[in-house]
C-alpha positions in Angstrom: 12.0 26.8 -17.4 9.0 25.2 -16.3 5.8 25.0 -18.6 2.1 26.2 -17.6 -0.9 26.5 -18.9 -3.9 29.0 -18.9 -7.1 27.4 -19.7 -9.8 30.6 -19.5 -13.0 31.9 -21.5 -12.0 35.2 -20.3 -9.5 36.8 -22.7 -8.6 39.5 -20.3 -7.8 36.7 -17.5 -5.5 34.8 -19.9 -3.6 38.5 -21.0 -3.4 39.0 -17.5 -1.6 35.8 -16.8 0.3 36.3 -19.7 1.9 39.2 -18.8 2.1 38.5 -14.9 4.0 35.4 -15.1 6.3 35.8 -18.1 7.9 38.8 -16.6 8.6 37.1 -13.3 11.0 35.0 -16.0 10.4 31.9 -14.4 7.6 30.3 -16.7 7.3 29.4 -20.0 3.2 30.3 -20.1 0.8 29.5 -23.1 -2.5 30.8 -22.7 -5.8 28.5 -24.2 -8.9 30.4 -24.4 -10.9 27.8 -26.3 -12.0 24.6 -24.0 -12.9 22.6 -27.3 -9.2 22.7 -28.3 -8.0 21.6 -24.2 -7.6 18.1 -24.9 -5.1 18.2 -28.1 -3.3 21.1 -26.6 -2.2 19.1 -23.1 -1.4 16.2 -25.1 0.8 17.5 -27.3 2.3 20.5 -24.6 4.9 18.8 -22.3 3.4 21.0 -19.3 4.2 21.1 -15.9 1.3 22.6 -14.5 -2.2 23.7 -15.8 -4.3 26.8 -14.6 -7.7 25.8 -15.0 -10.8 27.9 -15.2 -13.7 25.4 -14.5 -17.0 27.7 -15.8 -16.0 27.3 -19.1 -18.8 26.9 -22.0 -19.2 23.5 -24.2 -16.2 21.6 -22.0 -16.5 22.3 -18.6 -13.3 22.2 -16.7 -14.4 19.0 -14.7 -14.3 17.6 -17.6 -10.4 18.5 -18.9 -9.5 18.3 -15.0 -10.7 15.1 -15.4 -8.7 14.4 -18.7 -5.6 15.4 -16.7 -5.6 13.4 -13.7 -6.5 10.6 -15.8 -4.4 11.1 -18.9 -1.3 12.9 -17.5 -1.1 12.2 -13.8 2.1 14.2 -12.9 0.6 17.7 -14.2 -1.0 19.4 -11.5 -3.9 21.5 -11.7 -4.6 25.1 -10.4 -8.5 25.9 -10.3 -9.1 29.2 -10.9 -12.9 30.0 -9.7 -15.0 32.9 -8.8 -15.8 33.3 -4.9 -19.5 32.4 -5.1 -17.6 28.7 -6.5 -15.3 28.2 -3.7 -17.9 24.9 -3.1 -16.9 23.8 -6.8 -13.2 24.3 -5.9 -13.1 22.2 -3.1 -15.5 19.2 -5.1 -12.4 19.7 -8.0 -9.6 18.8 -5.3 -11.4 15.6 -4.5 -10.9 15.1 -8.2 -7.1 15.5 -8.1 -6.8 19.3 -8.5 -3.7 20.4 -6.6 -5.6 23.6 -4.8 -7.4 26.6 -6.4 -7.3 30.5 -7.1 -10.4 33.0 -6.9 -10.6 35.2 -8.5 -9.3 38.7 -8.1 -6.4 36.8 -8.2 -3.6 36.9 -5.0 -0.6 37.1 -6.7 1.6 36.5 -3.6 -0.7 33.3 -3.3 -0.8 32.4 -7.2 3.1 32.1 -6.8 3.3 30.6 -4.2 0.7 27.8 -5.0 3.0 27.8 -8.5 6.3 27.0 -6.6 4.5 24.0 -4.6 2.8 22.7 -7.3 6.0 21.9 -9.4 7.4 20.7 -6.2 4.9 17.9 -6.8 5.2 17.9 -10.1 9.0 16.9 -10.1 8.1 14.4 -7.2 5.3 12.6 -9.2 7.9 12.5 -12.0 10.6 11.1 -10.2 8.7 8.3 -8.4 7.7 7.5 -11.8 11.1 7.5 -13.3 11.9 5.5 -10.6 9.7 2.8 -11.0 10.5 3.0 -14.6 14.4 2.7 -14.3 13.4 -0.5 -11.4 11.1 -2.4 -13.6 13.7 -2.7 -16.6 16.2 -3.8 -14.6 15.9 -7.8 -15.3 12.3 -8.2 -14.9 10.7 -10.1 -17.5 6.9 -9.1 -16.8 7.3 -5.8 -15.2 3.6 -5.0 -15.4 3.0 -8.1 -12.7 5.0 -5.6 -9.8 3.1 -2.0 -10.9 2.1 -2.1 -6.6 5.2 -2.8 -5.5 7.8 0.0 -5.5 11.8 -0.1 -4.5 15.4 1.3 -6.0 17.1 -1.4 -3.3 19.0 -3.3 -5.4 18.5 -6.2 -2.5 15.1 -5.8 -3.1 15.1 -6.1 -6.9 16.9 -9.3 -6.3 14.0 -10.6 -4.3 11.7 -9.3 -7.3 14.2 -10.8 -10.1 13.6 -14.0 -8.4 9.9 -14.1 -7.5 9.5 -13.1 -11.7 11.3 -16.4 -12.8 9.6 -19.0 -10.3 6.4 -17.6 -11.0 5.8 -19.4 -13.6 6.2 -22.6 -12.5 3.7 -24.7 -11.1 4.9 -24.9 -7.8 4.0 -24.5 -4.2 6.2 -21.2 -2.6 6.6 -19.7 0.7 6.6 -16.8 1.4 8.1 -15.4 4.6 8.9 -12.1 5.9 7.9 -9.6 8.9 4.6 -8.3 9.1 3.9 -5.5 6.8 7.0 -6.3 4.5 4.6 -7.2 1.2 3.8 -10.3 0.9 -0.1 -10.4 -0.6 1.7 -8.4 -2.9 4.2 -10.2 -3.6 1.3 -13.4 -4.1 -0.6 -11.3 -6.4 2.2 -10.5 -8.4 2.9 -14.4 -8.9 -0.7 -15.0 -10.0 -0.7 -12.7 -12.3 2.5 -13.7 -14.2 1.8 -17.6 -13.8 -1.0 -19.5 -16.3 -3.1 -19.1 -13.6 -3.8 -15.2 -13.9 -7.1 -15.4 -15.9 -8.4 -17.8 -12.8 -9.9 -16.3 -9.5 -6.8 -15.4 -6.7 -8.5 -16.2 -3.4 -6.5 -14.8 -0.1 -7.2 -16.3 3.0 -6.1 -15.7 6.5 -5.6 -18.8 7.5 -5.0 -18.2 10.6 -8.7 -17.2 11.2 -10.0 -20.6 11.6 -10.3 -22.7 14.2 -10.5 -26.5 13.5 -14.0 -27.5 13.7 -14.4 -24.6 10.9 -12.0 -25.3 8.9 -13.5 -28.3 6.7 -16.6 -26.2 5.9 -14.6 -22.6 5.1 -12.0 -25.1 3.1 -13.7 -27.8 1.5 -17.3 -26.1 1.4 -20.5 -28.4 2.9 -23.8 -29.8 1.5 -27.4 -28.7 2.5 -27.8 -30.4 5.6 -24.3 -31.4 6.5 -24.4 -29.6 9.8 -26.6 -28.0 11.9 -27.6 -24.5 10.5 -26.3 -25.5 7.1 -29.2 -24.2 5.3 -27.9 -23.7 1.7 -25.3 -25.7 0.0 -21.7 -23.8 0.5 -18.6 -23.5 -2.4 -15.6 -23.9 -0.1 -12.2 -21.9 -0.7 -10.4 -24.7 -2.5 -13.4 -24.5 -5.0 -13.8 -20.4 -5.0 -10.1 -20.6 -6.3 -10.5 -23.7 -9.1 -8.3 -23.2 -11.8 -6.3 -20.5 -10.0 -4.0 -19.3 -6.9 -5.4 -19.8 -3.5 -2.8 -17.8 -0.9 -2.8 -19.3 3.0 -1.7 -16.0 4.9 -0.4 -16.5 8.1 0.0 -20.4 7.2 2.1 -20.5 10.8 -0.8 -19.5 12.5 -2.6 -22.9 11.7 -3.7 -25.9 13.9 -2.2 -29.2 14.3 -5.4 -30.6 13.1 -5.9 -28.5 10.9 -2.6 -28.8 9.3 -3.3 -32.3 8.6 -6.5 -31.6 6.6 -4.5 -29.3 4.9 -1.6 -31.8 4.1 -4.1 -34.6 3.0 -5.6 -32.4 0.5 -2.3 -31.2 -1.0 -0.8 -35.0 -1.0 -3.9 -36.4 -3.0 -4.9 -33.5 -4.3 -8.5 -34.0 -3.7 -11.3 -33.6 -1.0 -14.9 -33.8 0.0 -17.4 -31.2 0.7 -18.9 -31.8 4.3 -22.1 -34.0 3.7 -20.8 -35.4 0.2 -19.2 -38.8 -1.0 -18.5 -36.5 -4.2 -14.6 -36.7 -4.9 -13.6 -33.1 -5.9 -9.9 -32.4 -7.7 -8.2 -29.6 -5.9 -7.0 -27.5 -8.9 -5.3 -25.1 -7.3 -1.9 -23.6 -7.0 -1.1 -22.8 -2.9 1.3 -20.0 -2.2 1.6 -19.6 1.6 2.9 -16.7 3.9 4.3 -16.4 7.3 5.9 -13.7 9.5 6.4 -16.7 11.6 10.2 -19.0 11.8 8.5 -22.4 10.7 11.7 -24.2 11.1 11.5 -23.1 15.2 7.9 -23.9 15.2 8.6 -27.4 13.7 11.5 -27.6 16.9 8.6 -26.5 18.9 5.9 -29.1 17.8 3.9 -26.7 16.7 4.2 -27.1 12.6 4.0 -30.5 10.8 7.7 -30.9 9.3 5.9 -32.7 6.1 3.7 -29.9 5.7 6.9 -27.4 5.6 8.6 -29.4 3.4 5.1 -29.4 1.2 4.7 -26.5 0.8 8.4 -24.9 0.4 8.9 -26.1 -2.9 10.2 -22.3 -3.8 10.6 -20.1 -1.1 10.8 -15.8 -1.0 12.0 -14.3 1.7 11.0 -10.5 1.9 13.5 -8.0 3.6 12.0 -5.8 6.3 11.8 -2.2 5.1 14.4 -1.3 7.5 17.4 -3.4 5.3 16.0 -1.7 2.3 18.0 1.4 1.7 16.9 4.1 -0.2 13.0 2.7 0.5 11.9 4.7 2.8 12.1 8.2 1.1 10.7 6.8 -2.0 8.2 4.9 -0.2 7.3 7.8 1.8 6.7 10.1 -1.2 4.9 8.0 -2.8 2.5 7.6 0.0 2.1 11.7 0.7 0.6 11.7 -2.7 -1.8 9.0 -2.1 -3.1 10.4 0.8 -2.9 14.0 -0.7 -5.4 12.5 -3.0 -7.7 10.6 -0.7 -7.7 13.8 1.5 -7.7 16.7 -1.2 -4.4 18.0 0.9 -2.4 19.9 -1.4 1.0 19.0 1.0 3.7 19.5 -2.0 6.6 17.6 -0.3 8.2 16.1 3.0 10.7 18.2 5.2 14.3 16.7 5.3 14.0 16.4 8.9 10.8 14.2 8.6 13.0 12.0 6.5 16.0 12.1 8.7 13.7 10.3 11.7 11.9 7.7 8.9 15.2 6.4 8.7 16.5 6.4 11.9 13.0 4.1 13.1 13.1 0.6 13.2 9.8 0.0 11.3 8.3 -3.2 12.8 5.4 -3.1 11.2 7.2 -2.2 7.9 5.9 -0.7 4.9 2.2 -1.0 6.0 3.4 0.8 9.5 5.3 3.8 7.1 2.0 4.2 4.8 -0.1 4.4 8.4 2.4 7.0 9.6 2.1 9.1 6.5 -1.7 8.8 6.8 -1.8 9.6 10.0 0.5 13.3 9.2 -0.9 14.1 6.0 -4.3 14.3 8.0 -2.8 16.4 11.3 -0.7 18.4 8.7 -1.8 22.4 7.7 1.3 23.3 6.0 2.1 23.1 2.7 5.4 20.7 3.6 4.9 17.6 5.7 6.0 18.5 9.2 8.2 16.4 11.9 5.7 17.7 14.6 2.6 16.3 12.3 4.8 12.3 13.1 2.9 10.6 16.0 4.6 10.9 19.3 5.5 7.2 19.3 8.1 7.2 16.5 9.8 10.4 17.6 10.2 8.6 21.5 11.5 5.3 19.4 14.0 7.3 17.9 17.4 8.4 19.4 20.7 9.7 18.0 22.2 11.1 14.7 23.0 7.9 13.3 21.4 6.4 10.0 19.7 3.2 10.5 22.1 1.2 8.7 24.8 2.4 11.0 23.2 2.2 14.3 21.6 -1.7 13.3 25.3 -2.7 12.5 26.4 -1.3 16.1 24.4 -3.9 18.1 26.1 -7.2 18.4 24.3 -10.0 16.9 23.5 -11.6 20.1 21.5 -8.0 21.0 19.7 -7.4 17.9 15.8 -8.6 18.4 14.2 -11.5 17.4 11.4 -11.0 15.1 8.8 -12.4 17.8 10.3 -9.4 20.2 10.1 -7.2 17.3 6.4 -8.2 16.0 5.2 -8.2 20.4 6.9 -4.4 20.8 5.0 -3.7 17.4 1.4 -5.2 18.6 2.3 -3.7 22.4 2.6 0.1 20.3 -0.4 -0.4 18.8 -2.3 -1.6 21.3 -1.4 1.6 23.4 -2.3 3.7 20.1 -6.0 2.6 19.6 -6.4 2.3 23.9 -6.4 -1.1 24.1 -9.3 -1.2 21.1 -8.6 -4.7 19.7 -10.3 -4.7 16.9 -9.0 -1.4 15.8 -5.6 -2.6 16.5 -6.1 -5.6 14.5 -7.2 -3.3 11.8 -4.6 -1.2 11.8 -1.7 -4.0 11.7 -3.7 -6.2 8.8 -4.3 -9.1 10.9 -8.2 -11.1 11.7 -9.0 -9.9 15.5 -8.7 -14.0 16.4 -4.7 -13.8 15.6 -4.1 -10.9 17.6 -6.0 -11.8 20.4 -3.6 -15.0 20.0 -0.6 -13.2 19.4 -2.0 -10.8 22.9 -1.5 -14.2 24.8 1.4 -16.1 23.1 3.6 -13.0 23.9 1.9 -12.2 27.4 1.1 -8.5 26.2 -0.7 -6.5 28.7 -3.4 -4.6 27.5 -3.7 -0.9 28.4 -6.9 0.7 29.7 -9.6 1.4 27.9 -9.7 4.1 25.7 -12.3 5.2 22.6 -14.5 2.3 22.1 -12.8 -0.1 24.7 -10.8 -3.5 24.3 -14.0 -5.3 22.4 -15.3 -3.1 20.6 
C-alpha cells in the first residue's frame, strides 16, 4: 500500500483527505497539520507521495517542496492551492512539483493525478536502484560514473576497465560513434586519476585550423602577432597539473599533428613570441568517432602520433549493441525533461519503447535524449505518446523485429560503415533544422567548422533553406 502525505494548515482539508482516501483502500495516508514539524516527519516517513498545501504559516510550502526535491528526489509532490494561486502552482512545478490540486478539490482528478504520480515514483526508484545495483558491480570508484547510466553487462565491462586504467598516468583513446559518451567517459577518468583536483580542459580539436593552432595550444606573448594585444594562457597551460581531452583528435591537420606530436615527445613547448621553455604537465586523453588505423592507410593521421597517444585505449559500444539501454536511458531522460519543462508526463507507452528499439540510433545516446526532448515538449498526455516521436524515426523504422535480431539478419558485408552511418546521421539532421548548419551542428555536439567538413568529405547535399537558412 502506497504511503502519502497531507501537509495542510486547514484541519478540515486534512479530515477530508483522511477520510477520502483511506476508504478508497488504496493509501496508507498520514495527515501533518503543523509545517514546523514537515521536515522530521518526511525524513523519517518512507512516503511515496506528498500532498502539499503551499500557504502555510511559519514554513511556507516552497520551502518543504524545496526540502523534497532536494532531500528525497523520488517523492513526488502534489500542490494543493486556492484558484486565485494557480500562478504559484505553476512557479512550484518549475521547482520539481509533479502538478497541483485547487481547491474544491476534483476528486476524479486528485485520483487520478495520485495514480500518475506513483507511476513516477516507482520509475525514479527504479532508475535509481538501477544505478545502484550497476555501480557495485566491480567498480572501484563508483562515484567517478554518477552521469553515466547502463544495466548492459557489455557496457559495464567497458566501465570496469576505464575504472582500473584511470589511474595510471597514461595517454588513452577513446573511440566510439558519435553520441556514444565519450566526454563522459574522459571526465570520469579525471576524476578518478591524481589529477582530479587539477582543471579538465575539453577541446574540440578539430576546431582549428593550422595557423591557429600554436596560439589556441601553446598560448602567445603581447605582440607575437598581429592583433595580439594582451598576453594569452594557451590550452596546454589552462590544463597544468591536470587532464586536457583532444575531442575529435581525427579531425586534426597534418601539420598540426606534428606540433602536437613534438610537444607530447619532449614534453615541452613555447608560447608564440617567447624563448621561455614551458613543461607540458598534462595528461592527454583523446577521442575519435573516426577509424584512425584507415586514416593512417589513407595518409591522413601520423602513425607515430597513433601509436602516442594509444597507450590505453576504450572503445565505447554504440547504444544500439547495448541491450536493455534504451528503456532505461529513455526514462531517465522523460524525467529530466519533465523537470526542465514542468511536464508532469508520468511514464513512456510500451509502443514508444517498442520503436526506441527497433531504430538504429546513429547519433546514439545524445540522438535518444534529443528525441525524448523533442516529445516531452509536443506531448499533452499524461503518458509519452508514439505520435509525440518525430516523423523521422517512425519512417527509419520497419518491421516487428527487435534490434538485436534484425542487426544480426544483415550479412556482414551489408551492415554500414560507421562513416555511412555518421553521413545518413548528419544528412537527417541537416533536413531536420532546413539545412540551418549551425543548428545542425548544435544539435549533433560538433563545432560548425567539422560539420561543414564532414558536409564535404561525405558529398552531403544540403536541403533548402528553411528557419534561419544554411548560415545562420
Amino acid at each position: 500500500m502506497k504511503r502519502i502525505l497531507v501537509i495542510d494548515d486547514d484541519a478540515a482539508v486534512l479530515n477530508y483527505f483522511m477520510i477520502f482516501l483511506a476508504q478508497t483502500g488504496r493509501y496508507d495516508v498520514q495527515t501533518l497539520g503543523d509545517s514546523t514539524q514537515a521536515f522530521d516527519v518526511i525524513d523519517s516517513g518512507n512516503f511515496d507521495a506528498i500532498m502539499l498545501d503551499m500557504d502555510m504559516p511559519v514554513v511556507h510550502g516552497r520551502e518543504v517542496l524545496r526540502y523534497v526535491k532536494e532531500k528525497h528526489p523520488h517523492i513526488e509532490v502534489i500542490v494543493i492551492t486556492g484558484v486565485e494561486d494557480v500562478e504559484l502552482a505553476v512557479e512550484s512545478m518549475k521547482a520539481g512539483a509533479y502538478d497541483y490540486l485547487c481547491k474544491p478539490i476534483d476528486e476524479d482528478r486528485l485520483l487520478r493525478l495520485l495514480d500518475h504520480a506513483l507511476e513516477r515514483s516507482e520509475l525514479r526508484t527504479e532508475v535509481d536502484r538501477l544505478r545502484d545495483e550497476v555501480s557495485l558491480e566491480g567498480l572501484r570508484h563508483k562515484e567517478a560514473f554518477e552521469s553515466i547510466l547502463t544495466r548492459n553487462r557489455g557496457f559495464l565491462r567497458v566501465l570496469q576497465r576505464v575504472d582500473q586504467i584511470a589511474e595510471s598516468e597514461n595517454y588513452v583513446l577513446i573511440w566510439g560513434e558519435s553520441g556514444t559518451g565519450k566526454e563522459l567517459v574522459a571526465r570520469a577518468i579525471h576524476r578518478i586519476s591524481r589529477r582530479r583536483d587539477r582543471p579538465f580542459i575539453a577541446v574540440n580539436a578539430g576546431t582549428f585550423a593550422s595557423e591557429l593552432f600554436s596560439s589556441e595550444f601553446f598560448g602567445h606573448e603581447q605582440g607575437a602577432f598581429t592583433g595580439a594585444t594582451r598576453t594569452r594562457a594557451g590550452f596546454f597551460e589552462k590544463a597544468n597539473g591536470g587532464t586536457l581531452l583532444l575531442d575529435e583528435i581525427g579531425e586534426l591537420e597534418l601539420p598540426v599533428q606534428s606540433k602536437l606530436l613534438r610537444v607530447l615527445q619532449e614534453g615541452e613547448y613555447f608560447r608564440l613570441g617567447s624563448t621561455e621553455k614551458r613543461g607540458a604537465d598534462v595528461r592527454i586523453i583523446a577521442a575519435t568517432n573516426k577509424d584512425l588505423a584507415d586514416e593512417i592507410d589513407k595518409g591522413r593521421f601520423r602513425r607515430d602520433l597513433y601509436y602516442r597517444l594509444n597507450i590505453c585505449s576504450v572503445f565505447l559500444p554504440p547504444l544500439r549493441d547495448r541491450e536493455g539501454d534504451i528503456e532505461l536511458l529513455a526514462n531517465w531522460f522523460l524525467d529530466k525533461h519533465n523537470r526542465a519543462n514542468a511536464k508532469s508526463i508520468s511514464l513512456i507507452d510500451s509502443d514508444v519503447i517498442e520503436l526506441l528499439e527497433l531504430y538504429d540510433f546513429p547519433g546514439n545516446v545524445r540522438e535518444l535524449d534529443n528525441i525524448i526532448a523533442e516529445a516531452v515538449v509536443v506531448e499533452s498526455g499524461r503518458s509519452l505518446s508514439s505520435r509525440s516521436l518525430p516523423r523521422y524515426l517512425h519512417n527509419a523504422v520497419s518491421g516487428p523485429r527487435t534490434g538485436a535480431s534484425r542487426a544480426a539478419s544483415v550479412p556482414p558485408a551489408e551492415r554500414k560503415t560507421l562513416h555511412e552511418r555518421e553521413a545518413e546521421h548528419i544528412r537527417r539532421m541537416l533536413e531536420l533544422t532546413g539545412g540551418n548548419r549551425t543548428a545542425t551542428a548544435e544539435i549533433l555536439g560538433i563545432s560548425r567548422v567539422s560539420l561543414i567538413s564532414r558536409i564535404k568529405r561525405y558529398g552531403i547535399d544540403i536541403p533548402p533553406a528553411g528557419g534561419g537558412g544554411p548560415d545562420s
